[in-house]
Structure formats: C-alpha cells, structure tokens
C-alpha positions as CSV (number, residue, x, y, z in Angstrom):
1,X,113.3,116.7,-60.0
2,X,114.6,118.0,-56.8
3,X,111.7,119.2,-54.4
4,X,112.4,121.1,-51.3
5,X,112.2,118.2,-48.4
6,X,109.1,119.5,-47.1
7,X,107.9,118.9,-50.1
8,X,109.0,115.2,-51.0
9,X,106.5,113.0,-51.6
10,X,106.4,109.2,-50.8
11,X,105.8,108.2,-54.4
12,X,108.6,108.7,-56.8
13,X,108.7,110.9,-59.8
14,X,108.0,108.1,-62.7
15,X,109.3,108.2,-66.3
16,X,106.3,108.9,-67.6
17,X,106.1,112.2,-65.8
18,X,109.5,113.6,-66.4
19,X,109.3,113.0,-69.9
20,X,106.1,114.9,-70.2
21,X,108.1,117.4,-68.5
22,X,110.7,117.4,-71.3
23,X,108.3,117.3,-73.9
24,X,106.8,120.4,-72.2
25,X,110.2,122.2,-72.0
26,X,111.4,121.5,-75.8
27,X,107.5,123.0,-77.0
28,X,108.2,125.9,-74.7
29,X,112.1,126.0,-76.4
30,X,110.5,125.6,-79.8
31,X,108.3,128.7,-79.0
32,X,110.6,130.8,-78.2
33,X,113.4,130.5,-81.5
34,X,110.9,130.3,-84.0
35,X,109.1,133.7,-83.3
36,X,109.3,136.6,-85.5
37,X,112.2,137.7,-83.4
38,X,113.2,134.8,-81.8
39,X,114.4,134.9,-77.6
40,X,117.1,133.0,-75.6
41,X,116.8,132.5,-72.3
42,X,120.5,131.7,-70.9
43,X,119.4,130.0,-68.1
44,X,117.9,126.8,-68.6
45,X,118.4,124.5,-65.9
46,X,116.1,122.4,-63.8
47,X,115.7,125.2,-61.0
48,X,114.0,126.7,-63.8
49,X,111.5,124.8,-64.5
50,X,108.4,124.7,-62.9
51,X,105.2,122.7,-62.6
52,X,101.7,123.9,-62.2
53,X,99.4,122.2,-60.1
54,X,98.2,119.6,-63.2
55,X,101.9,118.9,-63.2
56,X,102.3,120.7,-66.4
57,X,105.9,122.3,-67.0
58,X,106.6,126.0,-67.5
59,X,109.7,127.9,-68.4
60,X,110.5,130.2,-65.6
61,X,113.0,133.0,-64.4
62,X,113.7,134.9,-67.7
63,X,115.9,137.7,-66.0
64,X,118.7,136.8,-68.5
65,X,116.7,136.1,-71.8
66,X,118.0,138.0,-74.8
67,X,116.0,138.6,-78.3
68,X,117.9,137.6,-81.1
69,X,119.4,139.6,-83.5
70,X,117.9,139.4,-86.7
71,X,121.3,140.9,-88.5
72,X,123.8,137.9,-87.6
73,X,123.6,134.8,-88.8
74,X,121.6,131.8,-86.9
75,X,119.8,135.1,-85.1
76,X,122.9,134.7,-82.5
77,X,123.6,137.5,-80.2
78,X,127.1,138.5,-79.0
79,X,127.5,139.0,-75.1
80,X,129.8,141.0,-73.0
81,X,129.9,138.7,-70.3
82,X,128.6,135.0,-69.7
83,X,125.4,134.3,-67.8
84,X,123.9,131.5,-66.4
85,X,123.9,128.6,-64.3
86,X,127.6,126.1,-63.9
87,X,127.1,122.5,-66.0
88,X,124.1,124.1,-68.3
89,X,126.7,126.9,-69.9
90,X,127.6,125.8,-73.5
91,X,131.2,125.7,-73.7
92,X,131.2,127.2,-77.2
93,X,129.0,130.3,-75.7
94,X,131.5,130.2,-72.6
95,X,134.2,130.9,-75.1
96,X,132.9,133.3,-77.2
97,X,130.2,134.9,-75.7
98,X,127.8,134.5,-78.4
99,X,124.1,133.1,-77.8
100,X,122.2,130.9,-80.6
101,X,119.8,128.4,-80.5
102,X,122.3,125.5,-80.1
103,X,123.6,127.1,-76.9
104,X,120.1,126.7,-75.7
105,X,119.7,123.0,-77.0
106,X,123.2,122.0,-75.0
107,X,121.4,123.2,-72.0
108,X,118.6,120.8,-72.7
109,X,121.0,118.7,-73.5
110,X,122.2,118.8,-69.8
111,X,118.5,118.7,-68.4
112,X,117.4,115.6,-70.4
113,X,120.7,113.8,-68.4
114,X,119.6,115.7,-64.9
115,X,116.5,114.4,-65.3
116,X,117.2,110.5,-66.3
117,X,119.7,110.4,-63.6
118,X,118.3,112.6,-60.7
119,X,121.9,114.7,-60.7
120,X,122.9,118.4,-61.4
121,X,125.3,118.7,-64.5
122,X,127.5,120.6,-62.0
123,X,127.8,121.1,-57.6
124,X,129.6,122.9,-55.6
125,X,131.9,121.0,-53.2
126,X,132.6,121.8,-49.4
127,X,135.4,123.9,-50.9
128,X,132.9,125.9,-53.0
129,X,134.8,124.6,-55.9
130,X,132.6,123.6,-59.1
131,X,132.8,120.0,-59.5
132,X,131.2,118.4,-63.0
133,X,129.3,115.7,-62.9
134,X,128.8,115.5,-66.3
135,X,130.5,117.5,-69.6
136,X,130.5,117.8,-72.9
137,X,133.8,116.8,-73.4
138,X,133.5,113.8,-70.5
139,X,130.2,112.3,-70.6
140,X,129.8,109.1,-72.5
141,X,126.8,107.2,-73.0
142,X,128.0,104.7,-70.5
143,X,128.7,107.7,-67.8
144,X,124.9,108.2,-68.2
145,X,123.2,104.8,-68.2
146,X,125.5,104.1,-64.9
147,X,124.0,106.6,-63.0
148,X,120.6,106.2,-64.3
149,X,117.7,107.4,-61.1
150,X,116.2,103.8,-60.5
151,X,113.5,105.4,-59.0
152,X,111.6,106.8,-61.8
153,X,111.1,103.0,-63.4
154,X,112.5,104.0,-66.4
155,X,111.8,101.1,-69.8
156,X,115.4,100.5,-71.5
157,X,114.3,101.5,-74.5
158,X,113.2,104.9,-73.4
159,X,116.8,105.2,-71.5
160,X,118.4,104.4,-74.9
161,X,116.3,107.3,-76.8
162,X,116.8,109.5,-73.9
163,X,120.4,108.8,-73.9
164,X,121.2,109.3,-77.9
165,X,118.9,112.5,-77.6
166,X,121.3,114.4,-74.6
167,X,124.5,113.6,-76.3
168,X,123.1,115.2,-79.9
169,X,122.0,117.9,-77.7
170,X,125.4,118.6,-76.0
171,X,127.5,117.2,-78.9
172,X,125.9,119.1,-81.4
173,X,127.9,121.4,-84.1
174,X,127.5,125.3,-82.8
C-alpha cells in the first residue's frame, strides 16, 4: 500500500490486488490461532506485510508475537505492558493488557480500511502528536466510503463488503 518513492510505480495498485492481499493475510491469521498452541502476533499493521516477488503477501516482523496460553479462556494471554503499532492497538487490549484472537481481528479490522482507503489508522503530526484517522469508537461506514483510494478502481459492491467486514472486525465483542 505505501511503497518507498523509489519504488512507486506508474500503474496503481488495483482492487483486485489488495484484496488478494487480504485474503492472503486472514489465511496467514487463520494459521496462526488455530494451531495446537495458537500465536498472536501484536503487530499487525501494513508495514508488516510484505509481498514476494509474485506479489503474494507474507506476515512479517514477529518480534512481539506471543503463544497463547492454553489455561485462560479464548487462549488469551495477559501482558505487562502494551505493544504495537498506534491505530492497529485494540482498545480493549490497550486497557487491559490481555491478547486474544479478537485483538488480532481489530487490527485486521484496521488494515482492511488502510487498505480501501490508501490511509494509516493513525500519524504522527508535526507536533509528534498521534492523530487518528480512523477509530473504533469514530469510524462510521460513511467515514470510510468518503475517503475511499479512487485509485485502486474499486466495484461498489466490493466497497460495501469491504466496508461491513472492517467494522465487524473493529466492532466485534472482545
């Protein structure tokens, strides 16, 4: 989604594309909760996400991943301090330091948006003050299809799906 510029290409990066990317990413999730001792990665953000040279897209950077605990319930794991990347956090997680696979899926939750509307969850300003661009508690579906990336040729209908699926993601019951 956001290329170094000197390595922006003329030809834009089309729906089709980014939502095999996303596809790629929830698999990759998938993989990684439903193990015989599921992991968390606590970083899931677009930065993290890379794509091999058939454009294929790999989870990267898992220097904060955590295994589950087996013991607690949903395999959550309790934290002693919050890690990870400003707009991805899960609020819930921010609050009470404990890591499950719906703190994981609100991340996503913020990718999906990142990646229909070309814009970080979250920025620093000149101040180095964390401005939101989008939140759980502020982002309507309306907030979203406004700022939709024109550039990727996105069909309605796939906004629409798109759209519905990030606000289960970062709406959903922890």
């Amino acid at each position: 989604l956001h290329p170094p510029a000197s390595q922006q290409q003329d030809t834009p990066f089309l729906y089709r594309n980014r939502i095999d990317v996303l596809r790629s990413v929830s698999r990759g999730l998938g993989y990684l909760h439903t193990r015989e001792q599921p992991a968390y990665h606590r970083d899931i953000k677009s930065q993290n996400i890379l794509l091999n040279g058939d454009d294929d897209a790999k989870i990267a950077d898992f220097g904060l991943s955590v295994l589950a605990n087996p013991f607690l319930p949903d395999n959550s794991v309790p934290v002693t301090s919050v890690s990870g990347t400003p707009g991805y956090i899960c609020p819930y997680y921010q609050q009470t330091r404990v890591i499950n696979e719906t703190t994981e899926v609100y991340a996503f939750g913020m990718v999906i948006i990142e990646t229909l509307t070309a814009l970080s969850p979250a920025y620093y300003d000149n101040n180095f003050i964390i401005q939101y661009n989008f939140t759980m508690e502020h982002t309507t579906a309306q907030d979203i299809w406004l700022r939709v990336d024109t550039t990727a040729r996105w069909p309605e209908f796939i906004i629409g799906e798109l759209v519905n699926l990030a606000l289960n993601c970062i709406n959903a019951d922890v």
